[in-house]
N, C-alpha and C positions, 0 to 999 in steps of 0.2 A: 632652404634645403639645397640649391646647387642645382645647376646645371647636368642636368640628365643624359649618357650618352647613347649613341645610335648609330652604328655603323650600317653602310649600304652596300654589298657587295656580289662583287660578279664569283669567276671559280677562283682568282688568287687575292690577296695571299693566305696561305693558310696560318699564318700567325694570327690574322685576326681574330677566326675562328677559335680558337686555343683557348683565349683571354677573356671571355666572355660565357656566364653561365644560363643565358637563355637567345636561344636562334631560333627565328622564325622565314616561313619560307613556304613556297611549292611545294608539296609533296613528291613528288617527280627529282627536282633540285637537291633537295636535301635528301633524299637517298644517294646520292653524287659522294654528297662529301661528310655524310656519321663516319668515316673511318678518321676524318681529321678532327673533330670533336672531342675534348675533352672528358674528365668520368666526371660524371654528375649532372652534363648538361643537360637543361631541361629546351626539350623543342618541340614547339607549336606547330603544325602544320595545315597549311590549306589546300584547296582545290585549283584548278585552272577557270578563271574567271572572279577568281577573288582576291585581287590583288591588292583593291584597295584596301579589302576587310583584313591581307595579311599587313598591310603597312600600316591602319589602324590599332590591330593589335600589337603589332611591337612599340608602337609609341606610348600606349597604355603600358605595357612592360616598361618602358625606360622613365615613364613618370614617375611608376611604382619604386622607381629606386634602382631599377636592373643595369647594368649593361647588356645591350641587345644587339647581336646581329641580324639582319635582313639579308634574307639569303636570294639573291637568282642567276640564271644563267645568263654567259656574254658579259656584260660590261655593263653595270648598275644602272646607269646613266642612260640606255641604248632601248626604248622600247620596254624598260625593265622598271624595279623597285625605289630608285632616286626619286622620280618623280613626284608619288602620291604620297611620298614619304615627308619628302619637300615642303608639297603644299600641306601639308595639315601639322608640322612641325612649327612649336611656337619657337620662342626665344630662351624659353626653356628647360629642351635638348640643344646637347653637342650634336649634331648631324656628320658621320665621316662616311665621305663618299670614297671607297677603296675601288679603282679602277683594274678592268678584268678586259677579255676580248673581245671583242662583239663578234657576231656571228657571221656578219660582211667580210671581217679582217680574214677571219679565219679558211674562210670560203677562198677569199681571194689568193691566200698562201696556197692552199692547193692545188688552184687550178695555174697560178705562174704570176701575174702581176698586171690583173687585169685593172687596177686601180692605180696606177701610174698616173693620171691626168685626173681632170676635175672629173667629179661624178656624184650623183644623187641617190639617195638609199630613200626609198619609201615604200610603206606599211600597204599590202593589199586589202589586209583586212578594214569593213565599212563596220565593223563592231562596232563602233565608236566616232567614227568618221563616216560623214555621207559619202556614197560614190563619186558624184559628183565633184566634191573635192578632189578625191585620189585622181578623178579623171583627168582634171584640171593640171595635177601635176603630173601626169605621166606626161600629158600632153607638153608639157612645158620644158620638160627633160628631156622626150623624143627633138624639138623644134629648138632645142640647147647645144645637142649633140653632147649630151653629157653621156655616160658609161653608167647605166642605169643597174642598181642594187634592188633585189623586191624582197622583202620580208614578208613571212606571213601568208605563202602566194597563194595556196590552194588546202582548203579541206572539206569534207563531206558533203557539208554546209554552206560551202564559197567552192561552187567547183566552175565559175564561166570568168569571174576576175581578171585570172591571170591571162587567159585565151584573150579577153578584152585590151588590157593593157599591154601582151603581143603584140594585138594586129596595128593598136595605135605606133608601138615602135616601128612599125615595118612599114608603115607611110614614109616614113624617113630614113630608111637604113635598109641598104640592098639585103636578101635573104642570106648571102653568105657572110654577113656578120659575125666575127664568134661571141660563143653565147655558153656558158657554164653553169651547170646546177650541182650542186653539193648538198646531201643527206649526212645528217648528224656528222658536223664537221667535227674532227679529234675528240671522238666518240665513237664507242661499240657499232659494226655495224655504218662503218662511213662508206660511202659512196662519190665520188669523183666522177661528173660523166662533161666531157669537153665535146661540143655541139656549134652550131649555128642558128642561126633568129629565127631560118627559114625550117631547118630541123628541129628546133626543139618542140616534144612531146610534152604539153601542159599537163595528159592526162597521168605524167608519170611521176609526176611533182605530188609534194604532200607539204605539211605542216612541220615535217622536222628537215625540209629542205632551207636553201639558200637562192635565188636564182639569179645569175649576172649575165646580162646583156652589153657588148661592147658597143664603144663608138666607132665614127666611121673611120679614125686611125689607129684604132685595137685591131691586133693579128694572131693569129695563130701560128707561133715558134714553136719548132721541134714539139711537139704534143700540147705546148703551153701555153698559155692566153696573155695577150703581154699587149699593154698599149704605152705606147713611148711616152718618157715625159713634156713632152711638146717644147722644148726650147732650145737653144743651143747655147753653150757658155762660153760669154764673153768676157775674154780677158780684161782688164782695164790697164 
């Protein structure tokens, strides 16, 4: 019968959308992007926490004959729908991983260019990860001097995480550090707040935040967070 296909996608492009007559996804997600959806499409929706059952279901769609989108937010690959999709995809589906933003990128555009040198993005949430791990790497990022990214930093249910992976940064990194959190970046509702390690407010963070901690040679320009690129160029 062929090769079955499967698309993975972040919010662009929206051609792929178009071309394809069943999209599964977030419920959240794909209220984002029905306006790019063709007439007819039929779309599957799930909850927050089932992500693996939606990348289940669309590969049952794509066995059945479909082409399928897999819809999520940021960039497929990032924390996102690539993954589960990956692993439980045989050899026959086509797998197309379409690259979108991640939510680090987009954070970082905001606040100036606080990713200019090496830096570590990691997951606060133990949902799935023991503390212990995360701690391990915060720690290893704080004693790196890397330019540390947190996803996922705080909610209801995880409200001491990010306070914890704070004060590990702040063993190593004077209090006037800068330090940026971004709430639903290029999205209704966005919020830009440019801060320090020593002023940031954890209790003011959520779940549709961003949170970026600089290293010890990130500054704050003109309003903006900016860490050089560490080199200087040499002519040859």
């Amino acid at each position: 019968r062929g090769r079955r296909r499967l698309t993975v996608r972040g919010r662009r492009p929206a051609c792929e959308l178009r071309r394809v007559p069943v999209v599964v996804g977030l419920a959240q997600c794909l209220d984002r992007i029905r306006d790019l959806l063709g007439p007819g499409t039929r779309v599957l929706a799930s909850g927050v926490g089932a992500e693996e059952a939606g990348a289940r279901a669309a590969l049952e769609q794509a066995r059945q004959g479909h082409a399928v989108a897999l819809v999520g937010s940021g960039d497929a690959g990032v924390y996102a729908m690539a993954s589960p999709a990956l692993q439980e995809a045989g050899d026959d589906i086509d797998v197309t991983v379409v690259p979108g933003i991640t939510a680090s990128l987009a954070a970082a555009a905001l606040l100036g260019a606080p990713l200019g040198h090496d830096h570590a993005v990691i997951s606060l949430s133990d949902l799935h990860t023991p503390w212990e791990v995360i701690e391990r790497r915060v720690r290893a990022a704080a004693e790196g001097d890397f330019v540390t990214v947190f996803y996922n930093p705080r909610s209801h249910g995880r409200d001491w995480q990010l306070g914890a992976a704070l004060a590990i940064l702040a063993r190593h990194r004077p209090p006037a550090t800068p330090a940026g959190v971004v709430r639903n970046a290029s999205r209704p509702g966005q919020q830009v707040t440019l801060t320090t390690l020593g002023g940031l407010d954890a209790r003011a963070v959520d779940m549709l935040s961003i949170v970026i901690v600089g290293a010890s040679a990130t500054r704050a320009v003109a309003g903006r967070m900016v860490t050089p690129r560490g080199y200087t160029w040499q002519p040859q």
